[in-house]
NUBA-243613 format. One line per field, with one value per residue (C-alpha): residue number from 0; x, y, z; chain. Coordinates in nm, 3 decimals, padded with zeros to 5 digits, always signed. Example, Ala and Ser with C-alpha at 12.3 -4.5 7.8 and 13.67 -1.06 7.14 Angstrom:
! residues 2
nr: (0, 1)
c1: (+01.230, +01.367)
c2: (-00.450, -00.106)
c3: (+00.780, +00.714)
kette: (A, A)
***
This chain:
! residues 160
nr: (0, 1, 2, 3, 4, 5, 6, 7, 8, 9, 10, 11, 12, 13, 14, 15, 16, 17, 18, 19, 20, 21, 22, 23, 24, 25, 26, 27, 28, 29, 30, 31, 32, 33, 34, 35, 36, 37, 38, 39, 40, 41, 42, 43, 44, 45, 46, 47, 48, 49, 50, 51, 52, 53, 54, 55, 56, 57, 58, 59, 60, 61, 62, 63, 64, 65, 66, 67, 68, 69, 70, 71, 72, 73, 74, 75, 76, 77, 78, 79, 80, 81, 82, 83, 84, 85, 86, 87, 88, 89, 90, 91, 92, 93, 94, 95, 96, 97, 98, 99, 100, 101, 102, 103, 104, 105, 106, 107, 108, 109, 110, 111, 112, 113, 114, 115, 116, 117, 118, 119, 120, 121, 122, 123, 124, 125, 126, 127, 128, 129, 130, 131, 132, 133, 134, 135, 136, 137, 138, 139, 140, 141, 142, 143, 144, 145, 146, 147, 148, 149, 150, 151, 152, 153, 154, 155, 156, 157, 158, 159)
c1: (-00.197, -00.021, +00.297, +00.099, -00.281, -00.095, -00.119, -00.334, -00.206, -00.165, -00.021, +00.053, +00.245, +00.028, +00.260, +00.416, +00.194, -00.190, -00.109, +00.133, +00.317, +00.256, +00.077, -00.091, -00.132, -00.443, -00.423, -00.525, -00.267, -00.512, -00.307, -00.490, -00.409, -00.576, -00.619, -00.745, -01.059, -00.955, -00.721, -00.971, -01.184, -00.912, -00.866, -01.228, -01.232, -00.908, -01.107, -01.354, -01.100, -00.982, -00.740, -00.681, -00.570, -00.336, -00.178, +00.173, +00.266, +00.535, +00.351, -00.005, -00.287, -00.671, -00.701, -00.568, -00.765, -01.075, -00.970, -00.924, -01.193, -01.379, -01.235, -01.261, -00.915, -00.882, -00.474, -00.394, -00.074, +00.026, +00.357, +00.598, +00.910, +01.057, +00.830, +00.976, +00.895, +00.554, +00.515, +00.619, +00.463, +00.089, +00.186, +00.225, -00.095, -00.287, -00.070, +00.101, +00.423, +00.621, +00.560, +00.180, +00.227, +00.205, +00.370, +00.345, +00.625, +00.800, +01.111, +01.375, +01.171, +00.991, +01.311, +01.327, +00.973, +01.011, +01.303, +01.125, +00.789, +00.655, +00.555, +00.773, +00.624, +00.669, +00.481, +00.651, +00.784, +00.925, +01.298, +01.566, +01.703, +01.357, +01.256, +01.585, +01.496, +01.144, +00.979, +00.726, +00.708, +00.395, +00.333, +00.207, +00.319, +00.230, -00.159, -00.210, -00.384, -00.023, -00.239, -00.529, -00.236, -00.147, -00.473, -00.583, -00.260, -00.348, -00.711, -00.577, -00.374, -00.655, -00.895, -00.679)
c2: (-00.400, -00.688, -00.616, -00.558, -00.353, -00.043, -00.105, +00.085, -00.014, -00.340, -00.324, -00.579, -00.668, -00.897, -01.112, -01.352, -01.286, -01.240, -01.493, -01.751, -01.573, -01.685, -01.406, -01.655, -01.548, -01.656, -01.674, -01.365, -01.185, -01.128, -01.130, -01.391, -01.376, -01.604, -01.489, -01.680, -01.612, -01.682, -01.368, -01.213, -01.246, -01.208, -00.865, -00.792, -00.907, -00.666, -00.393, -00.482, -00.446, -00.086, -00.132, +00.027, -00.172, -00.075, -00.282, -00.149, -00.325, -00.286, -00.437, -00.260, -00.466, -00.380, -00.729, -00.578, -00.291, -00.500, -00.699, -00.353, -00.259, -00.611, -00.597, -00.278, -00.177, +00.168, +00.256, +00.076, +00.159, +00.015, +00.030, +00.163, -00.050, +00.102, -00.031, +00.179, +00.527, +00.437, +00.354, +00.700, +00.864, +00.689, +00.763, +01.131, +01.128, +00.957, +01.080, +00.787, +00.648, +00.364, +00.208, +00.152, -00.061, -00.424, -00.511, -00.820, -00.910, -01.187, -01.053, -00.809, -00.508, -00.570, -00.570, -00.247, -00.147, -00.532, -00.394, -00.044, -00.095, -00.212, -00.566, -00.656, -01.004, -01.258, -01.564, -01.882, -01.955, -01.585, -01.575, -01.643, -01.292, -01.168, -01.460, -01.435, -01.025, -01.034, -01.004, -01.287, -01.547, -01.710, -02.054, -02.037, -01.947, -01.637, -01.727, -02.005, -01.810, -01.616, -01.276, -01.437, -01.563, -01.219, -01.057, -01.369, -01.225, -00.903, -00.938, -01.111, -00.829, -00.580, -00.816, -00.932)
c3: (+03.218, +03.003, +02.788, +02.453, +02.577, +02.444, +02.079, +01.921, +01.530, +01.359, +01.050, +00.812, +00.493, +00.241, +00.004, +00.286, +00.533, +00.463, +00.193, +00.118, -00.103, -00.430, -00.692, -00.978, -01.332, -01.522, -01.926, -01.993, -01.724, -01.416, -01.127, -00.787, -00.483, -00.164, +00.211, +00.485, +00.614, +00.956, +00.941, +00.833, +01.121, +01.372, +01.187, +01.270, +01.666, +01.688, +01.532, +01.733, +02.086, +01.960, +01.747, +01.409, +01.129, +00.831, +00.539, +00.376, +00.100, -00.199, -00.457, -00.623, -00.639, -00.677, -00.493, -00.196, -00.239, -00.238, +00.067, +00.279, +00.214, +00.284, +00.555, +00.685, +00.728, +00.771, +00.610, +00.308, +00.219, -00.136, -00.376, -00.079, -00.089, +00.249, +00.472, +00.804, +00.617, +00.480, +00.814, +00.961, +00.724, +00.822, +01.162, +01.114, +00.960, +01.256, +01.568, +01.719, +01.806, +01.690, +02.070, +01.961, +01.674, +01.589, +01.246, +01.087, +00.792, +00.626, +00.471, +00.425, +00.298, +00.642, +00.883, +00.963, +01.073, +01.258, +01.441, +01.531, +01.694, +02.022, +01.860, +01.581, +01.431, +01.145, +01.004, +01.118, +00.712, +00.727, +00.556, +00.860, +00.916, +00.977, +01.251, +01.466, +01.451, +01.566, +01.865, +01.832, +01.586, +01.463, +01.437, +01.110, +00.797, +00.593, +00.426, +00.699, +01.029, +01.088, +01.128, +01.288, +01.553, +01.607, +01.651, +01.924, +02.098, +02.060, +02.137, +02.447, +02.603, +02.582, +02.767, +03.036)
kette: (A, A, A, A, A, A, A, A, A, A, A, A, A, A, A, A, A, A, A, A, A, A, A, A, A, A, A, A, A, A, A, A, A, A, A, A, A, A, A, A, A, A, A, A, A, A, A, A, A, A, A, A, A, A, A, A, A, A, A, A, A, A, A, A, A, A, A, A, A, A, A, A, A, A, A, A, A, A, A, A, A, A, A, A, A, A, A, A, A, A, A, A, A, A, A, A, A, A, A, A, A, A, A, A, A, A, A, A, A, A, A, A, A, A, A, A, A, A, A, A, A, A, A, A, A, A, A, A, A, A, A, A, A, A, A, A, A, A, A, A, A, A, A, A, A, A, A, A, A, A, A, A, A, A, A, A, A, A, A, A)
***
């Protein structure tokens, strides 16, 4: 068995890390917001090896609504700004432990879930603190293939 075949959750932060972090305005005040379709299918190939998928994010956004559900990811998580207890809390709910879990974030509001799980990772552009605390570091940035990094990883572990 390799280091990571236990996790059974990936869960991700979106502003930073399934996109580059910019949120766009049009004219009329509709919020856009880009993801890589590359993440996107590394998000289905992990799905597709057993493991669950959640987003927890601080920020609202039907846009991320409509990309969970795209993309089939089962716990979407929106408008929590402490990251580690949104992330207790959806563990409760579906009965595992913090040594099961993959977490992908780019900043500060991340750090603490980072610090607490099995796999705590970060996009590659991810603010300084955050990369000299994680457990793995991508070699992309956030909204460049970061997440699709993670689930090849991931997808990896479980095959090997």
């Amino acid at each position: 068995m390799t280091e990571y075949a236990d996790i059974r959750l990936l869960v991700m932060d979106v502003d930073g890390v399934m996109t580059d972090g910019k949120i766009t305005y049009t004219s009329d005040g509709q919020e856009l917001k880009s993801f890589n379709i590359k993440d996107g299918l590394g998000i289905k190939r992990a799905q597709a090896s057993g493991i669950e998928t959640a987003i927890i994010t601080g920020r609202t956004s039907p846009i991320v609504e409509r990309r969970a559900l795209e993309l089939g990811i089962a716990h979407l998580v929106q408008g929590r700004e402490d990251k580690l207890a949104a992330l207790s809390d959806l563990l409760d709910q579906i009965n595992l432990s913090l040594d099961q879990v993959a977490y992908i974030g780019d900043d500060l509001p991340d750090l603490t879930a980072i610090e607490s799980v099995k796999l705590g990772a970060c996009p590659a552009d991810a603010a300084t603190e955050v990369k000299s605390r994680a457990n793995w570091v991508s070699t992309r940035a956030g909204g460049d293939g970061c997440v699709r990094e993670l689930c090849d990883l991931l997808v990896s572990h479980k095959s090997s």
